[in-house]
N, C-alpha and C positions, 0 to 999 in steps of 0.2 A: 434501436438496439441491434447490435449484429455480433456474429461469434467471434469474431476480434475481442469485442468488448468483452464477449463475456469467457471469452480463453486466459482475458490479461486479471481476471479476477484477482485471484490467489496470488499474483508475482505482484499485484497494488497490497494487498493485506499487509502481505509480506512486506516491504517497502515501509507502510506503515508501522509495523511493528521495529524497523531500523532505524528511523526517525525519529520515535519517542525516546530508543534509549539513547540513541546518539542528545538528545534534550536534554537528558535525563542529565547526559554526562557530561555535559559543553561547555562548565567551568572549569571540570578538572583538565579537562583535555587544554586548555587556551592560559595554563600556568606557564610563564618564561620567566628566565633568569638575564641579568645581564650585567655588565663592569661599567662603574662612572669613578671618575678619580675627584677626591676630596681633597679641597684644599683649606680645610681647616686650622692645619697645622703648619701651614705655610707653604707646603709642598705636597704634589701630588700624592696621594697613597690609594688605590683601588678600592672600591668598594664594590660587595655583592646588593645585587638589586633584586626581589626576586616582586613579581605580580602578574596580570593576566593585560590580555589586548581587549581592553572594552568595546573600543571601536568592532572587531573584528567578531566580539562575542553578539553583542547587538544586531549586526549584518545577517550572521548565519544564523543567530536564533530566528530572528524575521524570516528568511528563507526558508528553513528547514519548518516552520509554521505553516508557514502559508501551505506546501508542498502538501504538507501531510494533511489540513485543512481539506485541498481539493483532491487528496488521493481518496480522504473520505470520504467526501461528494460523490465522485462517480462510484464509488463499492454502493454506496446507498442506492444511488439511484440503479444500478444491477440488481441489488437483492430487493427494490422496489417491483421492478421491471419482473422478474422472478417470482413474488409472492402473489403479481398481479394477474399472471395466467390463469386462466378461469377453469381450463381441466386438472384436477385432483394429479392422476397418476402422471402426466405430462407438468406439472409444476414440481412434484417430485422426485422426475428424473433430475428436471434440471437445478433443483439444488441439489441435487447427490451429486451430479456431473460436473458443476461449475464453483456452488459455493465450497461442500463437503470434499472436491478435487477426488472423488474417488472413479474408479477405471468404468466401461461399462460392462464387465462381465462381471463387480462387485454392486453394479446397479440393479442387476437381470438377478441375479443370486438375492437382492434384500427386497423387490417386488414383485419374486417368482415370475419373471417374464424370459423368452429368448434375449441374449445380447444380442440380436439382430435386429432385434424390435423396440429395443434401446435406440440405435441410432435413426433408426425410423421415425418413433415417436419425434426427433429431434428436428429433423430433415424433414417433415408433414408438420411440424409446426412452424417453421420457417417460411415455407411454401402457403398453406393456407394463410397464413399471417404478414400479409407483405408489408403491411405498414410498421410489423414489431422487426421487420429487419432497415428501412427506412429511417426510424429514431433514433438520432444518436442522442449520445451525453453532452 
């Protein structure tokens, strides 16, 4: 795990959260119209055609799955990586900092400490922790 990962938190949540409604809404969106001329009556006369691209609904549904499948995977495994700190007030910074996206001088203010010593706690556990910068997703 390294702060890459865990800075890209909240812009994967997010992502996720555009993915499901775009799912949500992937039939209405793939409605098209089109002109076929009928020769029922012996001669052309235009007809409206109106339905969706199945092909096209099926492709992006698969995709936008899958995506959102492994955007989940790695949030999981961050707030894994996150729950698994083994100090108290240092697992607490960093969901306030990473999951919760809040600033460090809203972190210092909700566990009475310096915002200095916010970024400390962060940068000493980095440092003693070499193998938790090491792990990727």
């Amino acid at each position: 795990m390294n702060l890459e990962l865990l800075k890209e938190y909240k812009s994967k949540k997010e992502e996720i959260a555009e993915l499901a409604y775009k799912l949500e809404h992937l039939s209405s969106d793939l409605v098209g119209n089109s002109t076929i001329l009928d020769y029922q009556k012996g001669y052309p006369r235009p007809q409206a055609v109106v339905g969706t691209d199945q092909e096209r609904f099926y492709r992006l549904n698969a995709q936008w799955r899958q995506r959102k499948e492994q955007l989940e995977d790695e949030c999981s495994k961050v707030e894994d990586f996150i729950e698994g700190i083994p100090d108290s007030l240092t697992r607490r910074i960093f969901r306030m900092r990473y999951i919760d996206n809040m600033s460090q001088r809203q972190i210092a203010e909700k566990v009475h400490i310096d915002k200095s010593t916010v970024s400390r706690k962060i940068e000493k556990f980095f440092k003693v922790a070499p193998n938790a910068t090491n792990a990727t997703l």
